[in-house]
C-alpha angles and dihedrals in degrees: 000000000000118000103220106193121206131252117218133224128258142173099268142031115327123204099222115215106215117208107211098234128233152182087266122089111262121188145202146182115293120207101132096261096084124106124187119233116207119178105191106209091169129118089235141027115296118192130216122215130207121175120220114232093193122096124216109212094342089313143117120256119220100256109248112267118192127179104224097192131237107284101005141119128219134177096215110191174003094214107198115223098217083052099038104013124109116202091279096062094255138117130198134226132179138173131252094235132011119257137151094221093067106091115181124185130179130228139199131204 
């Protein structure tokens, strides 16, 4: 499992730091304020997976699957952290294959 720490906004130009995505769990900082970037350079869909910490009446809740297309970018968030935080204030994602051409940053505002 990789930490990806966000990168915060600011009022200029932001260099943005990309993770290569893969099959194992990553996880990031969870206050509520963090989105996930995901550019899809594949040649198909890719989806991202998020679990959800939070029971509903004692029970486990299905994880949060989203296609991101082929080719295409998408801001996915805000990830509340009393939905998709552990005790520790994090949250984890992964990606349904492993490919090289999947780059995921997070960001913070």
């Amino acid at each position: 499992m990789t930490t990806v720490n966000p990168q915060q906004g600011a009022r200029r130009a932001n260099d943005l730091g990309f993770h290569t995505a893969s099959t194992t769990p990553d996880d990031a900082l969870t206050t509520g304020r963090e989105y996930l970037l995901v550019v899809n350079g594949h040649s198909s869909a890719v989806n991202i997976t998020v679990p959800v910490v939070r029971l509903v009446d004692d029970e486990p809740v299905d994880a949060k699957t989203i296609a991101v297309a082929a080719g295409a970018t998408a801001l996915l968030g805000p990830w509340p952290p009393g939905i998709y935080g552990d005790t520790d204030g994090r949250m984890t994602f992964s990606i349904g294959e492993e490919t090289e051409d999947v780059k995921i940053a997070v960001l913070q505002f």
